[in-house]
N, C-alpha and C positions, 0 to 999 in steps of 0.2 A: 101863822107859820109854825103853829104847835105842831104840827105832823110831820116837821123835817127830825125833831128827836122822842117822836113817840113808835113804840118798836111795835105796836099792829098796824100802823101807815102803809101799803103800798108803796107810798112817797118817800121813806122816811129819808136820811141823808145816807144811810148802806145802799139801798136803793136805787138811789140816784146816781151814786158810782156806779155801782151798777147796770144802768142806762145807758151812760156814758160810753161804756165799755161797749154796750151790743151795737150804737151810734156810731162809732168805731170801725166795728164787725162790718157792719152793712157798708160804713164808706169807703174800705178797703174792699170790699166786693164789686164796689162800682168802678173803683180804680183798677184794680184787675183786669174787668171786663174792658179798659181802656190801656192796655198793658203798660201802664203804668206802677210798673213793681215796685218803685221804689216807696212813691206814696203810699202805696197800702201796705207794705212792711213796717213803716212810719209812722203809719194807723196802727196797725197789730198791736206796737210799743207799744203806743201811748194807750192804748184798749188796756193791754197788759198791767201799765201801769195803775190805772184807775181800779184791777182784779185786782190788786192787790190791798189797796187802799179800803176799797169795798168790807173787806174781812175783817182789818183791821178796826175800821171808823163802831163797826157790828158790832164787835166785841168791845172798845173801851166805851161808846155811852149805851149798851145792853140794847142794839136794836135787833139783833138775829130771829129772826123767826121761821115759819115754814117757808112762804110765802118769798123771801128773802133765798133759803135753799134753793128752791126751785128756778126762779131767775138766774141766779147766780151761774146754774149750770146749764141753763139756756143760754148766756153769753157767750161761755167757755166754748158751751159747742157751737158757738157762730163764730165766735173769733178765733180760735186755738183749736177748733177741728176743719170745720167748712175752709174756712179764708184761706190757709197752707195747704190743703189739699185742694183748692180753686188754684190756688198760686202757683202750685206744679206742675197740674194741671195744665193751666195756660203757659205756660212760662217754659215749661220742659214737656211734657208729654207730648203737644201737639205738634212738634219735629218729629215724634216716633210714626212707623209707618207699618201696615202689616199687624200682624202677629204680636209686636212689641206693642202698639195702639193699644189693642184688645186689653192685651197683659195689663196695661197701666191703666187703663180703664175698672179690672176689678181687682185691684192692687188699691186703687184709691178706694171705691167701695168697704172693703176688708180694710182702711187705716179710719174709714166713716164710723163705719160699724162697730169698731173694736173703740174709739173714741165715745160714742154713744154708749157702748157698753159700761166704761167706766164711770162714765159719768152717773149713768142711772144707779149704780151698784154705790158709789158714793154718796147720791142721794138717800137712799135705803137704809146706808151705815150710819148717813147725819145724823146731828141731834143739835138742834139752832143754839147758839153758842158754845161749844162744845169744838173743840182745838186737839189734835193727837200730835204727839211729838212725830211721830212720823205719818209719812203717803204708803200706802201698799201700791205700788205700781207708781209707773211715771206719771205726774200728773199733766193734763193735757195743756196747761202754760209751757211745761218744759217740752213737751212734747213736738208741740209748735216750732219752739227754739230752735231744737234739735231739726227738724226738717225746714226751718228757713239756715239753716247752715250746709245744709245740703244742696240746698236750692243755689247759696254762695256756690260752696262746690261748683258745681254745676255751670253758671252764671262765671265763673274765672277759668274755665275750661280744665278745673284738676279732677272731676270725674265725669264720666259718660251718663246719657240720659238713661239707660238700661241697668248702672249702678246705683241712680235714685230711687228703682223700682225695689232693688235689696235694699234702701238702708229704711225705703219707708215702712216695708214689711217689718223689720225691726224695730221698728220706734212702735209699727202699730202692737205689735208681741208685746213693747216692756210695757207699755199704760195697763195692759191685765197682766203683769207680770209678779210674782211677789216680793220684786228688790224695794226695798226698803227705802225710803227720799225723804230726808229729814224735812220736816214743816219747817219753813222760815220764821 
C-alpha cells in the first residue's frame, strides 16, 4: 500500500480522488441519459467535492505530479464541462424547436470548447504543486455551478429556455475571461 502516499504512483491517494470525481462524472451521465437530474446534480457535488479534496490531500503529503495534472483536468472536463452541458442539454434544450434547437446545439459546442480551452491552457501554466492565489478566468467547478443555477432557473420557471442560451454563452466567455477568482 506504499503507492497510496508515493507521489510517482498513478494510484496515489490525489489520484484516487481523483477517480472518484470522474466515477462521478460518468454516473451523473448515466443519470442524465435517464432524466434523472436530480441524482446527477447530486453526483456533480459529491464529484465536486472529492475536486477539491484531490488538490488539497496533493499538496499537504507532496503527491502532485504531471500525471496527477493531467487527470485532474480530464475529470473537470467530464464533470464540470460535459455533465451541465449534457444536463441542459437534456433537461432544457430538447423543448426547443426550429432555429432555437440549432442555436443551443452550437451554443453548447462553444461552452465545450471554451471549457476545453481552459482547461488545456491551465495545464500549460501548471507546475505539480504549485498553488496561485488566484484563477485567471472562471474556473470550470464554478463554471458548472453557475449553469446548474441556471438550469434551477429554468427548472422553477423564473427564466426561459432561450435565456439559458445567453447566460451559458456568458459563463462560456468568463472561464477565458481575465476576472480574477480567488483560489480557495
Amino acid at each position: 500500500m506504499s503507492f497510496i502516499f508515493d507521489s510517482k504512483s498513478h494510484f496515489n491517494l490525489a489520484n484516487l480522488f481523483t477517480m472518484v470525481n470522474i466515477t462521478c462524472g460518468l454516473l451523473a451521465t448515466y443519470f442524465i441519459t435517464r432524466n434523472d437530474f436530480v441524482t446527477a446534480i447530486v453526483l456533480a457535488w459529491i464529484g465536486g467535492a472529492f475536486d477539491i479534496f484531490d488538490g488539497k490531500i496533493a499538496r499537504k503529503f507532496g503527491l502532485s505530479n504531471e500525471f496527477g495534472i493531467q487527470l485532474d483536468s480530464f475529470a473537470d472536463f467530464l464533470s464540470f464541462v460535459l455533465v451541465p452541458v449534457f444536463l441542459i442539454f437534456q433537461g432544457v434544450y430538447t423543448h426547443l424547436e426550429g432555429g432555437w434547437f440549432y442555436m443551443a446545439g452550437a451554443v453548447s459546442v462553444y461552452y465545450v470548447i471554451s471549457g476545453l480551452r481552459r482547461l488545456i491552457q491551465f495545464n500549460i501554466d501548471a507546475e505539480a504543486g504549485e498553488v496561485g492565489k488566484f484563477f485567471v478566468g472562471v474556473p470550470t467547478p464554478l463554471g458548472a455551478i453557475l449553469l446548474w443555477l441556471v438550469y434551477l432557473g429554468f427548472s422553477f420557471h423564473l427564466i426561459p429556455a432561450e435565456a439559458v442560451l445567453f447566460f451559458m454563452i456568458v459563463v462560456g466567455w468568463l472561464l477565458n475571461s481575465g476576472i480574477r477568482v480567488p483560489h480557495p
